[in-house]
matplotlib code that plots the C-alpha trace (Angstrom):
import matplotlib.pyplot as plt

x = [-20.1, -22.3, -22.3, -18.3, -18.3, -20.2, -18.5, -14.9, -17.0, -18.0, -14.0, -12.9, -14.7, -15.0, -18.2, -19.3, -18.4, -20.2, -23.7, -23.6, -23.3, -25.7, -28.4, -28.7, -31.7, -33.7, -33.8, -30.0, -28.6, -26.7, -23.4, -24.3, -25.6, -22.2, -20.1, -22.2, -21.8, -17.9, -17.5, -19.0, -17.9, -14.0, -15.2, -16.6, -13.2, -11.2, -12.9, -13.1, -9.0, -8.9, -10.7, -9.1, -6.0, -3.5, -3.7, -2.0, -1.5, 0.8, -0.7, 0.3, 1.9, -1.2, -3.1, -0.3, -0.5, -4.2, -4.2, -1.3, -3.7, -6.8, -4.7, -4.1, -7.1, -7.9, -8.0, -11.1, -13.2, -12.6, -14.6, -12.3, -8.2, -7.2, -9.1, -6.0, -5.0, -7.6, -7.6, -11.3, -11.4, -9.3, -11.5, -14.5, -12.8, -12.2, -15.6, -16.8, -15.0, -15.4, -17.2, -19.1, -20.9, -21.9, -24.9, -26.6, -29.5, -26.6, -25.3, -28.8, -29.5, -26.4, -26.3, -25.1, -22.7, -19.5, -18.1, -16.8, -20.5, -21.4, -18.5, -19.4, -22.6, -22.3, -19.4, -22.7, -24.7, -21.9, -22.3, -18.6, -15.8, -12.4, -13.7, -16.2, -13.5, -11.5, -14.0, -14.9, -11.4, -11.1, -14.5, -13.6, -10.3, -11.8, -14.4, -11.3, -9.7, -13.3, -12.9, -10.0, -8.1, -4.3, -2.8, -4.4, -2.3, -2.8, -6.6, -6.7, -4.8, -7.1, -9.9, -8.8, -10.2, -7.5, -7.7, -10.9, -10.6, -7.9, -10.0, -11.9, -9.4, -8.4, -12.1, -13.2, -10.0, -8.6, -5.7, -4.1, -3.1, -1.7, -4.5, -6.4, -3.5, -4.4, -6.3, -4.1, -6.2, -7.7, -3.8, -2.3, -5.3, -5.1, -1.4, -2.1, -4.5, -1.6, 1.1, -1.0, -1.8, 1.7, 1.6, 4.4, 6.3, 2.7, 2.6, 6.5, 5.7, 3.4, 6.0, 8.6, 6.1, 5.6, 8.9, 9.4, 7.8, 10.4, 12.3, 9.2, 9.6, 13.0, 11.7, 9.7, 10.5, 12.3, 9.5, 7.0, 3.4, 2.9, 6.4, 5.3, 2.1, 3.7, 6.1, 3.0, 1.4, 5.0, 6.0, 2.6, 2.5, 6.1, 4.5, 1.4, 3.8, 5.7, 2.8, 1.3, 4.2, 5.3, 1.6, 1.3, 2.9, 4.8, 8.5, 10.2, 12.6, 10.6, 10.3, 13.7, 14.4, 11.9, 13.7, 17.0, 15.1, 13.8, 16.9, 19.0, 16.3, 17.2, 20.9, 20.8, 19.7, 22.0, 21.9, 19.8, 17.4, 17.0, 16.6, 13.8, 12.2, 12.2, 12.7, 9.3, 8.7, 12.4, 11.4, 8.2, 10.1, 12.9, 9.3, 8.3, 11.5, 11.7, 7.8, 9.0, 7.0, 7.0, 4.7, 7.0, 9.2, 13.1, 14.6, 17.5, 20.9, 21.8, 18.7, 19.0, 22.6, 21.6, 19.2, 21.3, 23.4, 20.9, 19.7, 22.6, 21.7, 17.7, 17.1, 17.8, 20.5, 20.6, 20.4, 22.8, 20.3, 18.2, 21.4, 22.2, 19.0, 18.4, 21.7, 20.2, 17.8, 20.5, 18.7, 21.9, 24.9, 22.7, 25.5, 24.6, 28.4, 26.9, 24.0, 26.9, 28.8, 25.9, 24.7, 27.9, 28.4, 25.1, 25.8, 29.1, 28.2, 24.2, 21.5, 21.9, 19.6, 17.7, 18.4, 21.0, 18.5, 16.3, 13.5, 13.8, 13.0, 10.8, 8.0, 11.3, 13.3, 10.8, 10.7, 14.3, 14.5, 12.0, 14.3, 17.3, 14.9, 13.9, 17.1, 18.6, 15.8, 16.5, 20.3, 19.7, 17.3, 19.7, 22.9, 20.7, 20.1, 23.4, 24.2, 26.4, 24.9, 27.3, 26.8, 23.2, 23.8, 25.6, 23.0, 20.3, 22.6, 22.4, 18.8, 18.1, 20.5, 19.3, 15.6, 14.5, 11.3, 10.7, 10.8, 8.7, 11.6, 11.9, 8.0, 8.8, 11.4, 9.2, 6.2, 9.2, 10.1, 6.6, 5.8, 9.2, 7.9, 5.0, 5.9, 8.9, 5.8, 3.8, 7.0, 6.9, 3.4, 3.5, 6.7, 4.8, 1.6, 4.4, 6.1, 2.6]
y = [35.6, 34.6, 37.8, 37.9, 34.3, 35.3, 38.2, 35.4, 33.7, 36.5, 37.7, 34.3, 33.4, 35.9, 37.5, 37.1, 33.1, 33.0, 34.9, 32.1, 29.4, 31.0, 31.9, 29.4, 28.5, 26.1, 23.4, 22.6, 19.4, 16.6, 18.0, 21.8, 20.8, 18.8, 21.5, 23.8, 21.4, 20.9, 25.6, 25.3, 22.4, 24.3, 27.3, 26.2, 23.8, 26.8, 29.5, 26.8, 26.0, 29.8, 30.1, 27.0, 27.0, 23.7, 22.2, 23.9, 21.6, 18.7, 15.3, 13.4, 9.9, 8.3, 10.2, 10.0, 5.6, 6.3, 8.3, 5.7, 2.9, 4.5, 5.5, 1.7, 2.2, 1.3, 4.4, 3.7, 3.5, 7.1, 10.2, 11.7, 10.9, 14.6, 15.6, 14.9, 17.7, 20.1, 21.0, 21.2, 17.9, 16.7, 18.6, 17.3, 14.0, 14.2, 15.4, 12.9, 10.1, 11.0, 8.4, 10.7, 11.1, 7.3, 6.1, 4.6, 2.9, 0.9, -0.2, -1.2, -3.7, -5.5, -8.2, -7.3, -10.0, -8.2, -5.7, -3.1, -2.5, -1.9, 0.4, 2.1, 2.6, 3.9, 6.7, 7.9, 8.0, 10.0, 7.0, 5.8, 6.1, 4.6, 2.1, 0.8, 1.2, -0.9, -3.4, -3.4, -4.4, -7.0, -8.7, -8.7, -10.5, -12.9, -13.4, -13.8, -16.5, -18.5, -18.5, -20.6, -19.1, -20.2, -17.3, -14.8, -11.8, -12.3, -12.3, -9.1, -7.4, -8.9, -7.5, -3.7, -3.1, -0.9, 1.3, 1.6, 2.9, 5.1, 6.9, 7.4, 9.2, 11.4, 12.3, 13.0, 15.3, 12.7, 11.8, 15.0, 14.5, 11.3, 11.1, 8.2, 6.1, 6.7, 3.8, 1.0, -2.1, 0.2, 1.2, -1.9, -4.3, -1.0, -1.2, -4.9, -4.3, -1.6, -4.0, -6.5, -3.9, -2.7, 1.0, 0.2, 3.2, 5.2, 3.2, 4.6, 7.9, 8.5, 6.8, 9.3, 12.3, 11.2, 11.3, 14.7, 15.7, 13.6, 16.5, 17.9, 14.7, 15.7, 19.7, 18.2, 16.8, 12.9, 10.6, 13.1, 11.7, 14.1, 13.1, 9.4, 10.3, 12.2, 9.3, 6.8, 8.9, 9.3, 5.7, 4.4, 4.4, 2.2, 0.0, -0.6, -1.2, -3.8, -5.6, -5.5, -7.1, -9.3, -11.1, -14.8, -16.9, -14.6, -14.4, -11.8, -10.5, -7.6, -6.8, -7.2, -5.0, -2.3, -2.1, -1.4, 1.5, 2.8, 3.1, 4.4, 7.3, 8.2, 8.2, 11.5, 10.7, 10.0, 6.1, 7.2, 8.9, 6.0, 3.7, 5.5, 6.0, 2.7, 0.5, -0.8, -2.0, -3.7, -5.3, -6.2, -8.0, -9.6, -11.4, -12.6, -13.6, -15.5, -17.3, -18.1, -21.0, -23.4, -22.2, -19.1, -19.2, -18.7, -15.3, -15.0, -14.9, -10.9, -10.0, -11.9, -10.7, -6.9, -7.1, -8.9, -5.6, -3.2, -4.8, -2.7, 0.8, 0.3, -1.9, -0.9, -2.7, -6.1, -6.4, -9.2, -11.3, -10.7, -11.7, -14.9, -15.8, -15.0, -16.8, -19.9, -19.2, -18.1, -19.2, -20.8, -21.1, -21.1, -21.1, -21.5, -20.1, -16.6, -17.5, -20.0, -16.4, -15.1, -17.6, -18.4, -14.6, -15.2, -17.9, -16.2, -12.4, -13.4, -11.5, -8.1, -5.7, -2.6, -0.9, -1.1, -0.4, -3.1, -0.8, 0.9, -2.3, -2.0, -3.6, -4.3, -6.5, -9.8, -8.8, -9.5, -12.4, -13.9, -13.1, -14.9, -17.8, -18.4, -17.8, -21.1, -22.9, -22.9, -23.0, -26.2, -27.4, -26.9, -28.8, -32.0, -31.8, -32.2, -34.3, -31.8, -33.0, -31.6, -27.7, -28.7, -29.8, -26.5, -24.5, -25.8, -25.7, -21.8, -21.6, -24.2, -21.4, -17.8, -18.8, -21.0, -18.9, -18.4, -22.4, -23.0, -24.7, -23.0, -24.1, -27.7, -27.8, -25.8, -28.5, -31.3, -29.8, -29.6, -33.2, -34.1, -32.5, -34.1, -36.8, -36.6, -35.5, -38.5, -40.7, -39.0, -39.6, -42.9, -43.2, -42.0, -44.2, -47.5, -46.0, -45.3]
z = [-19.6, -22.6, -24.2, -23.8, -25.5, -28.0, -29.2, -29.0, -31.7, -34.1, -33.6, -34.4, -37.9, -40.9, -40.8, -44.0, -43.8, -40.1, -41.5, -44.3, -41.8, -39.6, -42.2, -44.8, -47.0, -44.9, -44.9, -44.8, -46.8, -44.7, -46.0, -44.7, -40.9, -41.1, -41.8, -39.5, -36.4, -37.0, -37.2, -34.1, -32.2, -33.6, -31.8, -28.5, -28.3, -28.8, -26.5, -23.6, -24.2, -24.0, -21.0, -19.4, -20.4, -20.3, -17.0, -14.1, -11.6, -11.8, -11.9, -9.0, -9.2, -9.1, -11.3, -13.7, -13.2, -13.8, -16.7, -18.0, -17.4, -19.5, -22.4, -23.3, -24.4, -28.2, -29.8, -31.9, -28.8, -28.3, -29.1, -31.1, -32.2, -31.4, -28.2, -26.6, -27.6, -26.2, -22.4, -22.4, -23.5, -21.1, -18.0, -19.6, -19.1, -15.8, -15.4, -16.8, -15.7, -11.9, -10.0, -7.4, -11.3, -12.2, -13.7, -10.8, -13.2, -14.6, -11.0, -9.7, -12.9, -12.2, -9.4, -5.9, -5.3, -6.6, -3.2, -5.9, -6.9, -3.8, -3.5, -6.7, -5.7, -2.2, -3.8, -6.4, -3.5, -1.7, 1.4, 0.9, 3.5, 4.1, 6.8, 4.5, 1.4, 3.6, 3.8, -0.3, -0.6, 2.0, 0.7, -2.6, -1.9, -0.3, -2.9, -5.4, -2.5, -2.6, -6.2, -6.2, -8.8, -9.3, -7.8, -5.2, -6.5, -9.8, -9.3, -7.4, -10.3, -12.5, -10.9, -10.5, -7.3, -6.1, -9.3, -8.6, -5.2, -6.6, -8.4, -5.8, -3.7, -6.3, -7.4, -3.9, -2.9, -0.5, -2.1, -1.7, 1.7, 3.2, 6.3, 4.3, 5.0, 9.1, 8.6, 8.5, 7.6, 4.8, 4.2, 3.9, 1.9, -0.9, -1.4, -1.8, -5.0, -6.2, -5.8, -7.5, -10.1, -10.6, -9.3, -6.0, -7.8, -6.4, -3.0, -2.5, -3.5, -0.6, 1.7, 0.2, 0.8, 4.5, 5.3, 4.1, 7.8, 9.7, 10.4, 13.2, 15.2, 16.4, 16.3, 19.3, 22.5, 22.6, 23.3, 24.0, 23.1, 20.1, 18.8, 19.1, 17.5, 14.4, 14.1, 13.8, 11.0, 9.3, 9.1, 8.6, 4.8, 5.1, 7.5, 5.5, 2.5, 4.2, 5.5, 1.8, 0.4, 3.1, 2.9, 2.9, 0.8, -0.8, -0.4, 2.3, -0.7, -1.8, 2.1, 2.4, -0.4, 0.9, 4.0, 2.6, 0.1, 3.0, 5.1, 2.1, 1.8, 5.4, 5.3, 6.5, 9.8, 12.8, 14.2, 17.0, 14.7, 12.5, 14.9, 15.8, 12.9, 11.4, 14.5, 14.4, 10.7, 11.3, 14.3, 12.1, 9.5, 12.0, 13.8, 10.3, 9.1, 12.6, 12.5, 8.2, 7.5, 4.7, 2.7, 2.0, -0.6, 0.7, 0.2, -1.9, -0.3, -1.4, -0.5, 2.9, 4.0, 3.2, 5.6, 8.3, 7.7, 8.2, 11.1, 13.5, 11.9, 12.5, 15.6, 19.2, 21.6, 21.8, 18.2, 18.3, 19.7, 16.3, 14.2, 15.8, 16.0, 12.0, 11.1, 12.0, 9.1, 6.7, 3.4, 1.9, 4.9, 8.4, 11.2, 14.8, 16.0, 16.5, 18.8, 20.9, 21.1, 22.4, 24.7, 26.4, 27.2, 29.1, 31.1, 31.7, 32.5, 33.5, 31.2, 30.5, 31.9, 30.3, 33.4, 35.9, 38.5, 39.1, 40.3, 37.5, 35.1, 32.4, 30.4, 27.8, 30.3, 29.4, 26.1, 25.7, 28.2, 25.7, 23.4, 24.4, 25.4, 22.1, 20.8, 23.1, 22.1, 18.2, 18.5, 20.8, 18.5, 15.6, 17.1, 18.4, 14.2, 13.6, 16.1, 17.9, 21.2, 24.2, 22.7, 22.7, 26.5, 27.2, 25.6, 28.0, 31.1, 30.3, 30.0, 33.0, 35.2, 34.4, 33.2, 35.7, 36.8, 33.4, 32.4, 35.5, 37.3, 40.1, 41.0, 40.0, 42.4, 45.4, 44.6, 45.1, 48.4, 49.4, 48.4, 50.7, 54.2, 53.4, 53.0, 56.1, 57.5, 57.5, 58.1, 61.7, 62.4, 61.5, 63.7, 66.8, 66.5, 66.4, 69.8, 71.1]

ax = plt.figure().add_subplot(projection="3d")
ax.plot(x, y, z, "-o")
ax.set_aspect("equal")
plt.show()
């Protein structure tokens, strides 16, 4: 391979002007060795673009964020204005840049109390997983937290953590598959720094390239355990997302938001299918949006009733429980009519059942007796507010009659019948010692 490269070079300067390059009067002048090094540096930088060509494979979306971020660059601080243009320089520069390559002298004469240097230094070393990744990331947040700084997002984009461990994916071949997002504590706290960082267009590109293998869950059997497991991995990366953004005390908009993204990508399935699929991360944000605290900002009204609309096409049955309930939290016209609908069909018709067989009851049936539960419980606790007592009364006339066991009533009242034949008990003793 030399000898061929060689013979590129002779072919690709005149002769005569290479032998008087070559073979100068020593020593050369300052002007001379200039000129020298600049025919040569020409030549090597067009053999290698020869021999490499222009990059074949197309970035991916994070590459391409990356490679965005690094050409803010000033352009004095680079090597050269035109190496751009050169496809060795731009392997070299991936070379280069790799971090399985760092300098460790550089990392060990800097202090230990920043996680990212310890994450640097464990990928040089070649010690670095995604469990310990995970933990890098989760230290160094809370080392930003401890550091009281106004706002916790914008410290972790300030920091660059997650472009950081970007990098590292790419370098190390992990990013072109989506099993690093398996993990999901190192899933979410990552798309945490991205979102922080800007790069939630890269964060929906792997949720876009997961559910490109929906189409195998329903190859395989309904509910089989490798079609649950499939469906994990699949809506993982949207899980992780949601989580991410959802994050105290941010807002429940951009969740929101994602949801209906998310949903509009699968259009394509049937009701059942989508239910399915996205069931859990909805039933995810319907808990949060339920346990909202103050210390979340509210969510805007369009942003709000979009997701009251979704809520049919993505959550199982009984779904109507989940609207009522979530009305009563309407950011700007709460209305507690839909959960008296509900609750009066209840005390009317008795709860419904998952099954019609009660043998055949579930671990789902107390799930949704909680449900309605809690449902009574606000919508009672939201008329005594507005002083609408005798719905309040009628609410917990319901709950009192189908949730007794539940309330502990029925065992208040068996422990008051107890306490009576005791009681009648001792009456008739004491009647018999007075006659005796």
């Amino acid at each position: 391979m030399f000898h061929a490269s060689q013979k590129l070079l002779l072919s690709s300067t005149p002769s005569v002007q290479l032998r008087a390059l070559l073979h100068p009067p020593l020593p050369l002048s300052a002007r001379e060795s200039q000129k020298l090094l600049d025919t040569l540096t020409t030549s090597f930088r067009k053999h290698l673009d020869k021999e490499h060509g222009s990059l074949t494979s197309t970035p991916t979306d994070a590459e391409s964020s990356l490679m965005s971020t690094e050409n803010l660059v000033p352009s004095h601080t680079r090597r050269n204005s035109q190496s751009d243009k050169h496809a060795a320089d731009r392997h070299l520069s991936r070379v280069l840049g790799n971090p399985l390559f760092m300098n460790l002298g550089s990392v060990r004469s800097v202090t230990r109390n920043d996680p990212m240097l310890v994450f640097e230094a464990a990928v040089a070393k070649g010690m670095m997983d995604i469990g310990s990744a995970a933990k890098c990331l989760m230290a160094k947040k809370l080392q930003i937290i401890q550091s009281r700084v106004l706002n916790v997002q914008d410290g972790m984009g300030d920091s660059k953590a997650g472009t950081v461990v970007l990098k590292w994916l790419i370098s190390s071949g992990q990013a072109k598959n989506l099993d690093f997002l398996r993990n999901e504590d190192f899933a979410v706290i990552l798309m945490q720094y991205m979102v922080a960082e800007g790069m939630q267009d890269e964060c929906w590109a792997w949720i876009l390239k997961s559910f490109q293998d929906i189409p195998r869950i329903f190859a395989l059997p309904l509910y089989s355990d490798e079609g649950r497991r499939l469906k994990v991995d699949i809506v993982t990366p949207l899980y992780a997302f949601l989580k991410a953004i959802s994050a105290r005390p941010n807002s429940l908009d951009a969740a929101y938001a994602a949801m209906s993204r998310a949903t509009e990508h699968l259009r394509h399935l049937s009701l059942e299918q989508a239910r399915y699929v996205l069931g859990e991360p909805m039933r995810n944000i319907i808990g949060l949006t339920k346990t909202a605290d103050w210390d979340r900002p509210p969510a805007s009204e369009s942003n709000f009733d979009s997701f009251l609309r979704l809520i049919p096409t993505t959550s199982r049955p009984r779904f109507e429980y989940d609207v009522a309930h979530l009305w009563l939290l309407h950011p700007t016209r709460p209305s507690v009519e839909p959960a008296l609908e509900m609750l009066r069909e209840v005390h009317t018709y008795g709860v419904p059942l998952i099954s019609s067989m009660p043998e055949k009851l579930d671990d789902r049936q107390p799930f949704l007796n909680n449900r309605i539960m809690r449902l009574g419980f606000e919508a009672a606790k939201y008329c005594l507010k507005l002083d609408r007592y005798r719905e309040a009364d009628e609410i917990m006339a319901c709950l009192r009659l189908h949730f007794a066991t539940q309330l502990g009533l029925e065992q208040r009242q068996q422990e008051r019948l107890e306490d009576a034949e005791a009681e009648a008990a001792s009456l008739h003793m004491l009647e018999n010692l007075r006659f005796a």
